[in-house]
C-alpha positions as CSV (number, residue, x, y, z in Angstrom):
1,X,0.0,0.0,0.0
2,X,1.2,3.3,-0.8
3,X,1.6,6.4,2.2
4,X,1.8,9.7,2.0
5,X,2.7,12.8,4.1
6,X,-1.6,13.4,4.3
7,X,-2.0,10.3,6.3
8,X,0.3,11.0,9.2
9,X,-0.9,14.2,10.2
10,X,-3.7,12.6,12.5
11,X,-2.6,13.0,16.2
12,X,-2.0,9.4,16.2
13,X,1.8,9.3,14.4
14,X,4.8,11.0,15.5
15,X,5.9,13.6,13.0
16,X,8.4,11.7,10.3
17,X,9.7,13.3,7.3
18,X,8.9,10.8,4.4
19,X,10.4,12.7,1.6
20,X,13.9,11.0,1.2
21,X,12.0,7.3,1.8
22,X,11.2,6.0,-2.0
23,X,10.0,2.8,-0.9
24,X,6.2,2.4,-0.2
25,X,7.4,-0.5,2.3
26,X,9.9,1.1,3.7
27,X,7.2,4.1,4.0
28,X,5.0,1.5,6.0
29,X,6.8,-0.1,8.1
30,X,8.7,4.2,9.6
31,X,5.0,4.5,10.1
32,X,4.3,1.3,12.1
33,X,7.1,2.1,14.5
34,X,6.4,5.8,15.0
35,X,3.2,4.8,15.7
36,X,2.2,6.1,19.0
37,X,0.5,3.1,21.4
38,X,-2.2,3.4,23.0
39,X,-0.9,4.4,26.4
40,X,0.4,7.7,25.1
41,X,-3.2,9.0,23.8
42,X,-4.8,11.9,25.7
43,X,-8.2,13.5,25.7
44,X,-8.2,16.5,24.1
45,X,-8.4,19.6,26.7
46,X,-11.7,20.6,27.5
47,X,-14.1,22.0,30.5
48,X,-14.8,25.0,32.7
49,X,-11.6,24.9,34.7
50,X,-9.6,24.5,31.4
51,X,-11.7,27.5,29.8
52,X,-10.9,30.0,32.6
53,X,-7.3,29.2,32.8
54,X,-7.0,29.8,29.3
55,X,-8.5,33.4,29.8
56,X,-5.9,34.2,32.8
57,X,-3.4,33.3,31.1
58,X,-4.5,35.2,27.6
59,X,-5.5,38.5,29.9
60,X,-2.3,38.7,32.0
61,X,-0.1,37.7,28.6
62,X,1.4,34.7,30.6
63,X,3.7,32.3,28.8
64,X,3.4,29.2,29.9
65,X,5.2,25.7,29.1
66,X,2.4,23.4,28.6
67,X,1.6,25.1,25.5
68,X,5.3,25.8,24.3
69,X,6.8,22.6,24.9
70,X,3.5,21.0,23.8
71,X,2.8,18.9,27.1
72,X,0.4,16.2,27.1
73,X,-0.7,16.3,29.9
74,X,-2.1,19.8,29.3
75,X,-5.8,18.9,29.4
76,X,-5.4,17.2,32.4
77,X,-3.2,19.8,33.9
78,X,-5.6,22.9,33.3
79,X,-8.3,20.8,33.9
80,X,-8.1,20.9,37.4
81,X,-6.7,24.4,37.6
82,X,-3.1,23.8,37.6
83,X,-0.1,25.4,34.8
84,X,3.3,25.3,34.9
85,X,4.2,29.2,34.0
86,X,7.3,29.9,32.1
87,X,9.1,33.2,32.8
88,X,11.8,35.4,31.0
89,X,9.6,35.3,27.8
90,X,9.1,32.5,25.1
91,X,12.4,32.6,23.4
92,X,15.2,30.5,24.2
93,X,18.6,31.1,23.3
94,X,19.2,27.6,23.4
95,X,18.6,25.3,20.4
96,X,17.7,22.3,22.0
97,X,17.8,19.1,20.1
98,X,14.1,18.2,21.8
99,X,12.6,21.4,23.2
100,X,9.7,22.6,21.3
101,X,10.5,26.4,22.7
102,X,11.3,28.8,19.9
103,X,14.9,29.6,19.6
104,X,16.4,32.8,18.3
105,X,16.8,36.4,20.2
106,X,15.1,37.3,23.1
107,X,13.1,40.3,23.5
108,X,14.1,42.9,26.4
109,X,13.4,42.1,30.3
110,X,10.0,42.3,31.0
111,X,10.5,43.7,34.5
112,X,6.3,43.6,35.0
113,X,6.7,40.0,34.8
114,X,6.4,39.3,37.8
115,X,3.3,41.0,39.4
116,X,1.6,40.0,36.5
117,X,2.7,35.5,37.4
118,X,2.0,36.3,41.1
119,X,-1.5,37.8,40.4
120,X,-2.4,35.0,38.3
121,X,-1.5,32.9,40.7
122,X,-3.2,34.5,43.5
123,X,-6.5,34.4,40.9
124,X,-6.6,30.8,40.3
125,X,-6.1,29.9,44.1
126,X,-2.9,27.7,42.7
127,X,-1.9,25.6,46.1
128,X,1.4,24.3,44.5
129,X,2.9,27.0,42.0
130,X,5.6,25.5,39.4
131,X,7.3,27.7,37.5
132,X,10.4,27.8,34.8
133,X,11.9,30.0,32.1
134,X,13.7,29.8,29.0
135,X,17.4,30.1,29.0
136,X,18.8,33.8,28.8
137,X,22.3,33.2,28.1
138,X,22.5,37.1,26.4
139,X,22.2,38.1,30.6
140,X,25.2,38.0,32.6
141,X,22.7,37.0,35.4
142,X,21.2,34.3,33.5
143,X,17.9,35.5,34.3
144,X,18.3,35.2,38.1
145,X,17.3,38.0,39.0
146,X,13.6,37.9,37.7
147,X,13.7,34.2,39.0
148,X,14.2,36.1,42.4
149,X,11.3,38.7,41.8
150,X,8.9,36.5,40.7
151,X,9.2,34.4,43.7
152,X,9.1,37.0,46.1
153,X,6.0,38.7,44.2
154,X,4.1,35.2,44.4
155,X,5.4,34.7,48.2
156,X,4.1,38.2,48.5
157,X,0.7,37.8,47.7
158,X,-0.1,34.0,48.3
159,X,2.0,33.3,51.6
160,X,0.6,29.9,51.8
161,X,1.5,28.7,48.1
162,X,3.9,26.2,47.9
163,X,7.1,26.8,45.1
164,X,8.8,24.5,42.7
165,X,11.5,26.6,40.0
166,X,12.8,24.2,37.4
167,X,15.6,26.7,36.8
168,X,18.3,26.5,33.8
169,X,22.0,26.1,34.5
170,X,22.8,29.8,34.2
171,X,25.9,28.7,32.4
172,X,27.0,27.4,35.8
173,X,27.2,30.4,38.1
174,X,27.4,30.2,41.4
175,X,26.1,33.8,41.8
176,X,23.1,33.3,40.1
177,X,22.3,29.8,41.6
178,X,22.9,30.9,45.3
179,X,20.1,33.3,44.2
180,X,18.0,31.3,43.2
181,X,19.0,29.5,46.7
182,X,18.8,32.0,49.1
183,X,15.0,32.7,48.1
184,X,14.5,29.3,48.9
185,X,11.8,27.6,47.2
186,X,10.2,24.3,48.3
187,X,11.9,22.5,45.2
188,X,14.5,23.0,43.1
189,X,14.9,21.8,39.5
190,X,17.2,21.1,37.0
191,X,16.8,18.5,34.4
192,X,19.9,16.4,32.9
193,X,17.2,15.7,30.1
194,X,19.3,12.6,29.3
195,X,22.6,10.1,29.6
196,X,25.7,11.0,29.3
197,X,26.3,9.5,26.0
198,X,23.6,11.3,24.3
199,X,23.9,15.6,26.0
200,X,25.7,16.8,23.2
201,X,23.4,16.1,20.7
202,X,20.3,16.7,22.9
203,X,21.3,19.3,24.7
204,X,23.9,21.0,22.3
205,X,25.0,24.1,24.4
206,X,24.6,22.3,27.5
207,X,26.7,20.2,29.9
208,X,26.3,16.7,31.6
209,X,28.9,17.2,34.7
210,X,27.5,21.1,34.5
211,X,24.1,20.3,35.2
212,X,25.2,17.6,38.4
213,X,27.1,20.5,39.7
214,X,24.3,23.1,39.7
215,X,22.4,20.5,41.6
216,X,25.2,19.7,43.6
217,X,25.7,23.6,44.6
218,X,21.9,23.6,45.1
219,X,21.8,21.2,47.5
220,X,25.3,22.2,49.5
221,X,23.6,25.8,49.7
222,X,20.6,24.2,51.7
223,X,17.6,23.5,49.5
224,X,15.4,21.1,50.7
225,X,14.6,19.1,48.1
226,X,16.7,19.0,44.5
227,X,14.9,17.2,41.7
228,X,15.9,16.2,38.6
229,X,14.4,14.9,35.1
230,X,15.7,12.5,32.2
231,X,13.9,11.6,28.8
232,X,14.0,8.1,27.3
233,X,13.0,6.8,24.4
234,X,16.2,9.0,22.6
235,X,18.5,6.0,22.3
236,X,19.9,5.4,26.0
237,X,20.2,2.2,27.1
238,X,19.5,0.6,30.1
239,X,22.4,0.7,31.2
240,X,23.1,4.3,31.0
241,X,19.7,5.1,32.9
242,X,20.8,3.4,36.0
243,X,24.2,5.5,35.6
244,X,22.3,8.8,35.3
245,X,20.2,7.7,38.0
246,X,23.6,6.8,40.2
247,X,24.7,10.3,39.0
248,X,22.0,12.1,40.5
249,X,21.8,10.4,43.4
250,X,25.7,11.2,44.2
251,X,24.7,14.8,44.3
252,X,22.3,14.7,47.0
253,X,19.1,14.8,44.6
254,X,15.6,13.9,46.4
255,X,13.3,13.4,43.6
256,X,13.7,11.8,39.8
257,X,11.4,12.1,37.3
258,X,11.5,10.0,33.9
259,X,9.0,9.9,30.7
260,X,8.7,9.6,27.0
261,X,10.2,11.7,24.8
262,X,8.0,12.3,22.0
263,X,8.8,14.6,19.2
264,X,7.8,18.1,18.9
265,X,7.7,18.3,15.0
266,X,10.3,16.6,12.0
267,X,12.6,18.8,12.5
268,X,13.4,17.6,15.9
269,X,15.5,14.4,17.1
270,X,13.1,11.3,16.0
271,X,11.9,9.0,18.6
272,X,14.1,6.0,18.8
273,X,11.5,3.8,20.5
274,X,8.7,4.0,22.7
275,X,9.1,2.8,26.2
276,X,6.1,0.4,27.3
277,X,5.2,1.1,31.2
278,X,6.9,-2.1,32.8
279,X,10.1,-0.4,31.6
280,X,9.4,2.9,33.3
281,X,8.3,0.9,36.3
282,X,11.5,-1.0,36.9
283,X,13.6,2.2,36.5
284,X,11.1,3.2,39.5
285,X,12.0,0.6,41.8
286,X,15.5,1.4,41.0
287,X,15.4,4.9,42.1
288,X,13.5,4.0,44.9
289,X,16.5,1.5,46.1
290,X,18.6,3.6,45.2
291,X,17.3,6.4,48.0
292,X,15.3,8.8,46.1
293,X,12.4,10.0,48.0
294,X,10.0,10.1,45.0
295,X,10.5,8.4,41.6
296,X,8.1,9.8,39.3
297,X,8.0,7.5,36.4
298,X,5.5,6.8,33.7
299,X,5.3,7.6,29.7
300,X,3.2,10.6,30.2
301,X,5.7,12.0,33.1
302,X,7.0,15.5,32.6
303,X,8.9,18.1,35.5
304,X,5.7,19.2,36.3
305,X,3.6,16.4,36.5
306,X,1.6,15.5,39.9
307,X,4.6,18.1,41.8
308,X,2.6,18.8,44.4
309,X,2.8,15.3,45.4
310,X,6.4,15.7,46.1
311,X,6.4,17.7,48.5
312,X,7.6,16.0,51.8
């Protein structure tokens, strides 16, 4: 049977650029394995709670990451009134092998930014507030210093809100991440995103041992709880996973959180394969012997997912 582009534009298929592939077989059986299974499908978003988060968000000109890095579990998410809010505007300086975030040259500091997160918050009675932000290497801070703002403006004006930052490297300086510290949120985060083998094409301005040694300083600096996040389904292999997950665990991090990379459009990294549940639930019970306090682990699992839960 002959495919063409048409038919795997459904929600159902990965994204997979056909054009160089000349055999209809060879078309057939790309599609077969980027066919999504049936434990990655999610209901579309929809509801009251959904509908006035969507008009916060458009009123106060909020950015936030379930719809730039095209979560799935969005509908779920803003369903019941929760969004992860991404500050420092919507483009990245970063060009991330995976990330779905625009890349190219930021706009100035928004230095309103703030107020306008912590009123938003303070509107939608959020109990658990996560929050991140593109990377801003054109600021010698990093960004930090809006990270600080924006957590003192939400502290400000709902005291009893809980905080989780999923905070970039800031190029690895110790300035910016004892700021980010010393305002002490509930949970710090910074993702690895993947093994070792696989960061430079991944995460092509980024750093494996860079990223265990902001979590490192985070953690010798007294935050609470350090987290940390890998992908799989990018070509790791098992073996490497329980490395990472050694990694992070030498560092002092409390809570690991792993799911399926899936890819944001053709022009991104392909999907190697697609990891079935009992894989993500061993890696679980690794973590878990391993002395994490909460393993987060499932195909649909992003930073953000159920993070109220890990508070402890």
């Amino acid at each position: 049977m002959s495919l063409n582009k048409e038919m795997i534009s459904k929600k159902d298929w990965v994204k997979v650029d056909l054009s160089s592939i000349q055999s209809p077989k060879a078309k057939d059986n790309l599609l077969r394995k980027n066919k999504k299974p049936s434990w990655l499908r999610v209901k579309l978003p929809s509801g009251k709670k959904f509908t006035d988060l969507r008009k916060i968000v458009d009123k106060h000109k909020l950015h936030t990451i379930c719809e730039s890095g095209n979560c799935p579990n969005m509908g779920e998410c803003w369903g019941a009134g929760t969004a992860t809010f991404m500050i420092l505007g919507n483009v990245c300086t970063r060009s991330c092998g995976f990330c779905a975030v625009a890349t190219g040259r930021p706009s100035s500091i928004d230095w309103s930014e703030p107020e306008r997160v912590a009123q938003s918050v303070k509107l939608m009675d959020i109990k658990h507030c996560f929050i991140t932000s593109v990377d801003r290497d054109d600021l010698e801070d990093g960004g930090a210093n809006i990270w600080v703002q924006t957590i003192q403006a939400v502290r400000r004006l709902s005291p009893k809100t809980t905080l989780e930052t999923l905070i970039p490297d800031f190029k690895g300086l110790h300035t910016s991440v004892e700021k980010i510290a010393n305002v002490n949120p509930e949970i710090v985060s910074h993702n690895l995103e993947t093994v070792r083998r696989l960061t430079a094409n991944v995460r092509i301005q980024a750093k494996y041992d860079r990223s265990l040694e902001v979590l490192r300083l985070l953690k010798e600096m007294g935050v609470k709880r350090t987290k940390s996040g890998i992908m799989l389904g990018l070509g790791e292999k098992e073996d490497e996973v329980i490395s990472c997950l050694h990694d992070m665990r030498k560092v002092g991090i409390d809570i690991v959180t792993l799911g399926q990379y899936l890819q944001p459009t053709k022009k991104h990294i392909p999907v190697k394969r697609f990891v079935k549940p009992e894989e993500f639930n061993k890696y679980k019970e690794i973590g878990l012997k391993l002395g994490f306090k909460y393993v987060e682990s499932g195909p649909l699992v992003r930073s953000s997912y159920h993070a109220e839960k890990h508070l402890f």
